[in-house]
C-alpha positions in Angstrom: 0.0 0.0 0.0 0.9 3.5 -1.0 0.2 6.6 1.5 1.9 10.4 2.0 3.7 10.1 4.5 1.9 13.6 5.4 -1.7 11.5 5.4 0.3 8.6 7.6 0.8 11.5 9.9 -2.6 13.2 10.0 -4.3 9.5 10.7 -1.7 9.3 14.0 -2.9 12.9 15.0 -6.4 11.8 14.4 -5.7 8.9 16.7 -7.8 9.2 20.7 -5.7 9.2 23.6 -4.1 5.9 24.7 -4.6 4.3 20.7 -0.7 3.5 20.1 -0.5 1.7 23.7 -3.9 0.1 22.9 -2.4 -0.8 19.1 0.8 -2.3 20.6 -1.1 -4.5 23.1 -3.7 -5.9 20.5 -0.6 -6.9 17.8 1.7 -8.0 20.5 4.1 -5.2 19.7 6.0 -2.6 21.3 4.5 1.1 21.4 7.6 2.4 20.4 7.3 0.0 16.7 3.9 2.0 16.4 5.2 5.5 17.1 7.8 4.3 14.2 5.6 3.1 12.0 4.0 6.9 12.4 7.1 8.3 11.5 9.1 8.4 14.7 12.8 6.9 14.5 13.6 5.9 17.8 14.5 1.9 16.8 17.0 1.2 19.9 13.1 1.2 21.9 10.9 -0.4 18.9 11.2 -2.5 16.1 11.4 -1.2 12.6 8.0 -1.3 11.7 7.6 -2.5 7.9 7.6 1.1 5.7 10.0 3.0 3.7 9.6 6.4 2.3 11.1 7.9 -0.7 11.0 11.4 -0.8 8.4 13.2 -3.0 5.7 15.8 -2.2 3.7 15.7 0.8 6.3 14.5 2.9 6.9 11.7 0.5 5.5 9.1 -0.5 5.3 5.6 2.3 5.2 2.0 0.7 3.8 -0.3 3.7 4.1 -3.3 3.5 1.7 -4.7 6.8 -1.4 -2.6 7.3 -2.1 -4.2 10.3 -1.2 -1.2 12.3 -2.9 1.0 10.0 -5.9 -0.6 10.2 -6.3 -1.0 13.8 -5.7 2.9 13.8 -8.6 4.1 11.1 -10.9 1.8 13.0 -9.9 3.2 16.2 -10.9 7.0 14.8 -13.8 5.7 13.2 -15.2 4.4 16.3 -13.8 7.7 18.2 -15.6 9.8 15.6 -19.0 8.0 15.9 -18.9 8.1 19.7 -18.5 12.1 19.4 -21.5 12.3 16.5 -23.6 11.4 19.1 -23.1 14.0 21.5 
């Protein structure tokens, strides 16, 4: 899968309070491989977490190659954003 790496970065900013410790504990991972996979670069506390970017507008352009963490994430706004619709 293809994203900006600017659009990986507004999905992290989207994300509610407490989602990359919630993320890490559902895949079995550390929350520091999450904050990487966000674009963070602290690997001596997390893993590497399965993207490269090339440079290119919007920040560049991120190949991912497991969405797993991606996907937790857009479900984790989607529910956050349908529990504040109903307000």
């Amino acid at each position: 899968m293809y994203i900006t790496f600017d659009e990986l970065r507004e999905i992290k900013h989207k994300l509610p309070t407490g989602s990359v410790k919630l993320i890490a504990e559902k895949l079995n991972i550390d929350e520091q491989t999450v904050r990487n996979y966000f674009g963070a670069t602290k690997y001596e506390d997390g893993g590497i977490a399965g993207i490269h970017i090339q440079p290119g507008p919007n920040g560049g352009i991120v190949h991912i190659e497991d969405t797993a963490i991606l996907d937790l994430a857009k479900q984790l706004i989607e529910h956050s954003e349908a529990g504040s619709s109903g307000n």
